[in-house]
C-alpha positions as CSV (number, residue, x, y, z in Angstrom):
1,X,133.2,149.0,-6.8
2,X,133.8,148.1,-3.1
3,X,131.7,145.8,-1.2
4,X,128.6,147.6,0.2
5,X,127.7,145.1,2.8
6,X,130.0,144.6,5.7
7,X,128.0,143.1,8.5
8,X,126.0,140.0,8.7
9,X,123.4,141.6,11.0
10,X,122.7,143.9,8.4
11,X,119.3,142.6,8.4
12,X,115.6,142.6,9.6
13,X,115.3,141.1,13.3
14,X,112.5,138.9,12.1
15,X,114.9,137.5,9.6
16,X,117.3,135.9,12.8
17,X,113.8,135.2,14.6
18,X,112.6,132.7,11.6
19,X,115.7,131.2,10.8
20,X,115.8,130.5,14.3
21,X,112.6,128.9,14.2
22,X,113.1,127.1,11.0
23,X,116.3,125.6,12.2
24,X,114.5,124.3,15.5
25,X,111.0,123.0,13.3
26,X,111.6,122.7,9.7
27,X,115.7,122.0,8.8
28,X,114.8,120.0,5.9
29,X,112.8,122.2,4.1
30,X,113.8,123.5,0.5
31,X,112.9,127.3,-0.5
32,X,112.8,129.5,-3.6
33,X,112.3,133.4,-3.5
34,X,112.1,135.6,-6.8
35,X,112.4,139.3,-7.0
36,X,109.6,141.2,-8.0
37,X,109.9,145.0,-9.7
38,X,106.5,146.1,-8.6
39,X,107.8,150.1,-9.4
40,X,108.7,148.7,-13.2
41,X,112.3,150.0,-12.5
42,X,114.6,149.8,-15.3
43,X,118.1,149.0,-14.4
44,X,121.5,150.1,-16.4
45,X,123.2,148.3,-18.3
46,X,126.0,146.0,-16.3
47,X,123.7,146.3,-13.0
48,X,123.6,142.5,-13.1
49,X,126.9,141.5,-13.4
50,X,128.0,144.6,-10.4
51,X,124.8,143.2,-8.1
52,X,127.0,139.5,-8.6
53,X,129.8,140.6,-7.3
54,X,128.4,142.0,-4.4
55,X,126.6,139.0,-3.8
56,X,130.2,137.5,-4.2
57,X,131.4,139.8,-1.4
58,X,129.0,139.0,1.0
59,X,130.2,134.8,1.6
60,X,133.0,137.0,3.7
61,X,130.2,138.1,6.1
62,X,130.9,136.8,9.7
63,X,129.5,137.1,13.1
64,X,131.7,138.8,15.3
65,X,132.6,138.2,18.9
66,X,130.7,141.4,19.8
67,X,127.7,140.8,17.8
68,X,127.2,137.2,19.5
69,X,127.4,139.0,22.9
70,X,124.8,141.5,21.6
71,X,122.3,139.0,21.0
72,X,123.5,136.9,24.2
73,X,122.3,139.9,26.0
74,X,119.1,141.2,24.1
75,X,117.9,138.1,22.8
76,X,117.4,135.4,25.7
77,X,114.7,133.5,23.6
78,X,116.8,133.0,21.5
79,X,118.9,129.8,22.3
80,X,122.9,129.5,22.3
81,X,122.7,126.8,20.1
82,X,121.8,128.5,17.7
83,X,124.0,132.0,18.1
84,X,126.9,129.0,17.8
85,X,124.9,127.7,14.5
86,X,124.8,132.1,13.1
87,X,128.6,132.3,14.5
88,X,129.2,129.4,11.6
89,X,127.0,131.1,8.9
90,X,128.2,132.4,5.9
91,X,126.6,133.8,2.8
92,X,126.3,131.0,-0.5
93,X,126.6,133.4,-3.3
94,X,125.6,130.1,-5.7
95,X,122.5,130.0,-3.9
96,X,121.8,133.1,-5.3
97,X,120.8,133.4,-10.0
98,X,120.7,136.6,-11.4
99,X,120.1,137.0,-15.0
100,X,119.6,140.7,-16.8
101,X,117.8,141.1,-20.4
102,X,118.2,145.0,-21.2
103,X,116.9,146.8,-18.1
104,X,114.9,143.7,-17.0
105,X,116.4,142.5,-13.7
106,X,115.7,138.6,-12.7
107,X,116.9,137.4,-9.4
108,X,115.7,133.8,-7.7
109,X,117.1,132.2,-4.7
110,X,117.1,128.6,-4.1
111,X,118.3,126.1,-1.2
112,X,117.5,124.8,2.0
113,X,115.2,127.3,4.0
114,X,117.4,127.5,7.1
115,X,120.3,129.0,4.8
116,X,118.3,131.4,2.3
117,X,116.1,132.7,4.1
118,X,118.7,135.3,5.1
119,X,119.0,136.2,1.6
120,X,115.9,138.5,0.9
121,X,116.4,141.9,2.9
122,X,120.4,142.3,1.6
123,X,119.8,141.6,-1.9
124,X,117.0,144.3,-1.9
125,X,119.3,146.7,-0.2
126,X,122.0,146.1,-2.5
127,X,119.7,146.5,-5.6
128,X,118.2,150.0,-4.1
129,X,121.9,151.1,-3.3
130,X,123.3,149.9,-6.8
131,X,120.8,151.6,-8.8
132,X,120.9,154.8,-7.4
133,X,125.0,154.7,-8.1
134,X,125.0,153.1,-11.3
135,X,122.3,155.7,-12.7
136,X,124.2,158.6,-10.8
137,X,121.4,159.9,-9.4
138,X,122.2,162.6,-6.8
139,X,120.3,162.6,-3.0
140,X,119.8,166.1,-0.8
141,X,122.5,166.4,1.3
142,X,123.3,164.7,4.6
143,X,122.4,167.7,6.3
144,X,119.1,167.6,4.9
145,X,118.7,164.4,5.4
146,X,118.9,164.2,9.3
147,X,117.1,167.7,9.4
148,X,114.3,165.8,7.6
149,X,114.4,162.9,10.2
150,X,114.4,165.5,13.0
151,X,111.1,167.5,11.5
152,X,109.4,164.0,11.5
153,X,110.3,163.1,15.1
154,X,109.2,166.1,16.3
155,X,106.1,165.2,14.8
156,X,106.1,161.6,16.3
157,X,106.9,162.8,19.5
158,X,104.3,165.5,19.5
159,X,101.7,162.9,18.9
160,X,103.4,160.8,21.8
161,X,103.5,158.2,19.0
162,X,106.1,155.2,19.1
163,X,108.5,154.5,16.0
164,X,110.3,152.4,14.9
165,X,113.1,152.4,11.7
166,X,112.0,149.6,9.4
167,X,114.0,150.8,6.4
168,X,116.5,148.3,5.6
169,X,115.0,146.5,2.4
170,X,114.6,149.5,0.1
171,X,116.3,152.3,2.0
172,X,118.7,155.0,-0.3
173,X,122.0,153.5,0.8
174,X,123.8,152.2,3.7
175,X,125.0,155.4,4.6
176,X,121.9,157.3,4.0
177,X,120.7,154.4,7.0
178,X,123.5,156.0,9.3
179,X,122.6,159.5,9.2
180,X,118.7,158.2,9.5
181,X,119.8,156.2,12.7
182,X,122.0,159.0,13.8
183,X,119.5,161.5,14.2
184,X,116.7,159.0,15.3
185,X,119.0,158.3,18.5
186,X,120.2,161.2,19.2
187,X,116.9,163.1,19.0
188,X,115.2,164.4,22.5
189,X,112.1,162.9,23.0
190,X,110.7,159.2,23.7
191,X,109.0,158.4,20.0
192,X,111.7,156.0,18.9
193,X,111.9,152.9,20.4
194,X,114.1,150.5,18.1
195,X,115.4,149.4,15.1
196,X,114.3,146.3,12.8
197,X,117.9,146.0,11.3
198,X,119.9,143.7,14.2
199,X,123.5,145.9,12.8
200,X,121.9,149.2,13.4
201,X,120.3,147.7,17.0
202,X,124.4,146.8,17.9
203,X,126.0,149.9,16.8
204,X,123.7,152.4,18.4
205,X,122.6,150.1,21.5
206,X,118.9,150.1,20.9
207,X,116.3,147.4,20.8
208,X,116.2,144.8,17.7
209,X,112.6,144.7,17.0
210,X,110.6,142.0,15.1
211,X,108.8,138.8,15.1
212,X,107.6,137.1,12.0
213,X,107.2,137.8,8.1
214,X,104.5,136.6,5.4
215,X,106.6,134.0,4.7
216,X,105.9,131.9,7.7
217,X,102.4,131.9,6.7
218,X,102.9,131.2,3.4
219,X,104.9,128.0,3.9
220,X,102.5,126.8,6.9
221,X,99.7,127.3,4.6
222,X,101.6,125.6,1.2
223,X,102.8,122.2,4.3
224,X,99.4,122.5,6.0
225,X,96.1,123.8,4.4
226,X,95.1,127.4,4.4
227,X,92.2,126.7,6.4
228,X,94.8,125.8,9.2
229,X,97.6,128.3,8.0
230,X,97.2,131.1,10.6
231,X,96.4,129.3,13.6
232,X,99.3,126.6,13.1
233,X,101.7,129.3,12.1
234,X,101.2,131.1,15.5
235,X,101.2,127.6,17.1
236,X,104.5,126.6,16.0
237,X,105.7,130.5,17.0
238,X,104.3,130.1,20.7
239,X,106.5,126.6,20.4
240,X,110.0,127.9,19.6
241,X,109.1,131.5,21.7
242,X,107.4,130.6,24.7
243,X,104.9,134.0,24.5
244,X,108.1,136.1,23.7
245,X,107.8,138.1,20.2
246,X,104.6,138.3,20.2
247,X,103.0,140.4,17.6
248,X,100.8,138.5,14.9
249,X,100.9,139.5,11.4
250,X,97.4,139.5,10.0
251,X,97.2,139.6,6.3
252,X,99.1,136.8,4.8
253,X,95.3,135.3,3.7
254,X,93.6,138.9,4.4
255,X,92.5,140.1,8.1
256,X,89.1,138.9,7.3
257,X,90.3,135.1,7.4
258,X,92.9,136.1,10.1
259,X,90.3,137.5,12.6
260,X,87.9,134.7,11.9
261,X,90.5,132.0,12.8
262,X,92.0,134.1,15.9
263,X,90.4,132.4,18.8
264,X,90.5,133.5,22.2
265,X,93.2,131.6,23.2
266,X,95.5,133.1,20.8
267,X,94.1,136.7,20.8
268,X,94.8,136.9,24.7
269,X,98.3,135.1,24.5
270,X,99.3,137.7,21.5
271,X,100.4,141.1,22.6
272,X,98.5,142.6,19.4
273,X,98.7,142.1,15.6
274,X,100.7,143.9,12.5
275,X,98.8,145.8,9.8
276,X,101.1,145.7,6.6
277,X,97.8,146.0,4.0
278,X,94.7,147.4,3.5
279,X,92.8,150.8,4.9
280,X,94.9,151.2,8.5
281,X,91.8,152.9,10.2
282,X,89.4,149.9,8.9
283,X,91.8,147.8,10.1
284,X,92.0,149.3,14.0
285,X,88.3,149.3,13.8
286,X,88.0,145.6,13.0
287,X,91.1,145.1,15.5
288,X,89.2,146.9,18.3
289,X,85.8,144.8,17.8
290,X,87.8,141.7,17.7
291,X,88.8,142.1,20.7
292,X,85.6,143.4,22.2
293,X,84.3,140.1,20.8
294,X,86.7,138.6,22.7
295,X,86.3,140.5,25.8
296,X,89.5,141.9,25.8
297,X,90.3,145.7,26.9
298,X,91.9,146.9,23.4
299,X,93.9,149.0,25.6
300,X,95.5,146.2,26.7
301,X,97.0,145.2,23.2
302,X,98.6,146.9,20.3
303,X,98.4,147.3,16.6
304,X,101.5,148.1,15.0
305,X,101.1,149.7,11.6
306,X,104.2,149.6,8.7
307,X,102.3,150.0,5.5
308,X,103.8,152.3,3.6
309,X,103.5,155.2,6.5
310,X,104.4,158.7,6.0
311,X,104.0,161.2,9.2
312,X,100.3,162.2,7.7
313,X,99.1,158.8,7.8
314,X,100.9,158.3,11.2
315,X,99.2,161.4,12.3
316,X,95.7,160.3,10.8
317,X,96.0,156.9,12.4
318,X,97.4,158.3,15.9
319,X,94.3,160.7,15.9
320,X,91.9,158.2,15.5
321,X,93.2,155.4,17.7
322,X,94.2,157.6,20.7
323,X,92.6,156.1,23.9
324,X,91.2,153.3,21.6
325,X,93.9,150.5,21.4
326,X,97.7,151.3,21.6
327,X,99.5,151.6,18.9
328,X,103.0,151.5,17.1
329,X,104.6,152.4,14.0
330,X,106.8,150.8,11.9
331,X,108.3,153.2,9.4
332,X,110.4,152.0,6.4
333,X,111.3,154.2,3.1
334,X,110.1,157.5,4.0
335,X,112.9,157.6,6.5
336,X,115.6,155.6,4.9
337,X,114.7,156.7,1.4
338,X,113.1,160.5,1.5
339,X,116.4,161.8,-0.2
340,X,114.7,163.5,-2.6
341,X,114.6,161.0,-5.5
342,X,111.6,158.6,-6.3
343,X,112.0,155.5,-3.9
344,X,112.0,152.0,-5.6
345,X,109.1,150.0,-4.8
346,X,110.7,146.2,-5.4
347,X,110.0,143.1,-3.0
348,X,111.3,139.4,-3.1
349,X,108.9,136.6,-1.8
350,X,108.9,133.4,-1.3
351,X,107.3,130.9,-4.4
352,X,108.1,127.7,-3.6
353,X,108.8,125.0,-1.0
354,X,109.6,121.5,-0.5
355,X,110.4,118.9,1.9
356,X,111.4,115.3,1.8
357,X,107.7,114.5,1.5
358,X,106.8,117.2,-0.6
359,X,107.2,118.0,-4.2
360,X,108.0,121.4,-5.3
361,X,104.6,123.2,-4.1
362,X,103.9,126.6,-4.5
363,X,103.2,129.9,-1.8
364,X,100.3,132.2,-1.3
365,X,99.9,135.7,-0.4
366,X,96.5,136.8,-0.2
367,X,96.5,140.6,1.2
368,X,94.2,143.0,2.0
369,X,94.7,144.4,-1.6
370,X,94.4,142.3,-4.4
371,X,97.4,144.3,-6.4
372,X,99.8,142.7,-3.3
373,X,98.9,139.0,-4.2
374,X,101.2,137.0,-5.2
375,X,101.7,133.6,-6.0
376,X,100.8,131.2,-9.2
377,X,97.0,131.9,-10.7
378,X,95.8,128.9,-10.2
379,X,97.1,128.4,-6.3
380,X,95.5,132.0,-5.8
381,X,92.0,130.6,-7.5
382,X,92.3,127.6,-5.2
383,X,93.2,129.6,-1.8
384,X,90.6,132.1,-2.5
385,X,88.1,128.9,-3.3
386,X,89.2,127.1,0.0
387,X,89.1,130.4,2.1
388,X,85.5,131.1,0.6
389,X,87.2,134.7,-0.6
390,X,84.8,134.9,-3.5
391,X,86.6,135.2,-7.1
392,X,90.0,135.7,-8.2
393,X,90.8,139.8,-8.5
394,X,93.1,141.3,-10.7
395,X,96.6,141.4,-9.1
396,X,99.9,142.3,-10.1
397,X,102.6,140.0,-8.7
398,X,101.5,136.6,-10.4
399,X,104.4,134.3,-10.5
400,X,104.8,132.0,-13.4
């Protein structure tokens, strides 16, 4: 099988914005990440040794000359230095294990977290693409595709709602991406505003948008203390960004904690918050008398929603918000991955990190629904004790 990656800004935006930030505050730190099959998906027989050799493929991956440029001219927070350090980057397939026992799929990455933190959003791509050849399952046409894209634009831009395409980590296929893209910029209307994947940004000149993941929670609050976790994480993202990228995600240790620990100082320097968990219209209720609290217009910040959005949730939560708070969408599989197959619902996460002062210790996600939390029992039991969170729930995603 040919190689199905072929650019190394194939990627979420946040990815370049934390590595960015981890080379500049954290170079010495060690990382693992493990794949998790939260849709119990069972893969064919051979799928590991094929999902190696793409793996393989991908330490050919290079910035180009015209990719640098791009992010020269789109990215000014980010610093030269460090488009020279990407330009040098290549892919370490041997930071990468993958193991298969029948249709059970293992996959852990391990090495310095400058270097594999780039690792998590191609490897999911490549196992959602891989699967759907290997077990021959047949999509709607490309046709259908983009008329599907165009129905749900329509939509967006009926409700004067802004999207963006955050599909890269468990869309169809690469090429499913394109037509997705194609449509989504060549659509009349102003809905859609940008692009998470930096390749995608390039070749159809929109914005890159992005700021940080879980993970930069998680390892602040594994370095740290979770009582510190959320207000040193956005700390040390003012540092590196100077008030750029400035969207706060809110559930690495639930909203509740978030909202309690998001002081005035931060709430007015933020240009809003992320909801990735949890009831979105509880959510923009609690976001709204936050900032009430705070005595900050909501109408001067933003929310931007990616949970798992389809256009009736997008309508639901556009209905409810109008003239409320602004708002934003992030939307992920149902554009890249409404092909008229069922949609694999798989994740990688961070488990572990180190430092020269720190023994192997491991990560916590606490979201706002206990069947997202992942991370070791007993460091789950101890983060929901230190948070005062009341007791452990049943959750799906334990790591052993």
């Amino acid at each position: 099988m040919e190689p199905i990656y072929h650019s190394i800004l194939d990627n979420d935006f946040y990815k370049i914005t934390m590595q960015f930030a981890v080379t500049k505050l954290y170079p010495d730190v060690q990382a693992k990440y493990a794949f998790i099959n939260r849709g119990k998906h069972e893969f064919p027989e051979g799928f590991g040794e094929e999902l190696k050799k793409q793996v393989r493929a991908m330490a050919e991956l290079a910035l180009t000359k015209e990719e640098k440029k791009y992010l020269q001219d789109n990215c000014p927070y980010i610093s030269p230095s460090y488009l020279d350090f990407l330009q040098g980057y290549r892919f370490d397939p041997d930071e990468v294990k993958i193991t298969q026992d029948g249709t059970d799929l293992q996959v852990h990455v391990e090495g310095n977290w400058y270097r594999t933190i780039l690792w998590e959003v191609p490897l999911l791509a490549l196992i959602c693409e891989l699967y759907y050849k290997m077990t021959k399952a047949e999509r709607i046409s490309d046709e259908e595709v983009k008329q599907r894209t165009s129905d749900k634009i329509d939509l967006y831009n009926r409700l004067d709602a802004n999207v963006a395409d955050f599909g890269t980590r468990r869309r169809h296929s690469y090429e499913v991406h394109d037509l997705v893209m194609q449509e989504l910029t060549t659509h009349t209307g102003k809905s859609f505003v940008g692009t998470s994947n930096v390749h995608f940004a390039h070749k159809y000149n929109v914005k890159p948008i992005g700021t940080h993941a879980h993970e930069w929670f998680m390892f602040h609050g594994a370095r740290f203390g979770y009582k510190i976790a959320n207000a040193i994480s956005l700390d040390r993202w003012v540092k590196v960004f100077y008030g750029d990228l400035g969207i706060a995600l809110s559930d690495t240790y639930t909203s509740e904690i978030f909202f309690r620990q998001f002081d005035k100082k931060h709430s007015k320097l933020f240009d809003g918050v992320r909801h990735d968990s949890g009831d979105p219209i509880e959510f923009a209720k609690m976001t709204i008398a936050h900032y009430e609290k705070m005595g900050i217009n909501p109408l001067h910040k933003t929310i931007i929603f990616s949970d798992g959005l389809n256009s009736e949730k997008v309508e639901t939560i556009s209905n409810f918000c109008k003239g409320k708070i602004g708002i934003s969408f992030g939307i992920g599989t149902n554009l890249t991955n409404d092909v008229g197959l069922r949609a694999m619902n798989i994740v990688m996460k961070l488990t572990e990190i180190s430092s020269y002062d720190l023994p192997w210790t491991g990560v916590v996600k606490l979201s706002d629904e206990g069947n997202k939390h992942t991370g070791k029992p007993r460091d789950i039991e101890l983060a929901k004790e230190i948070l005062q969170l009341g007791d452990i729930e049943k959750h799906d995603e334990v790591l052993q």
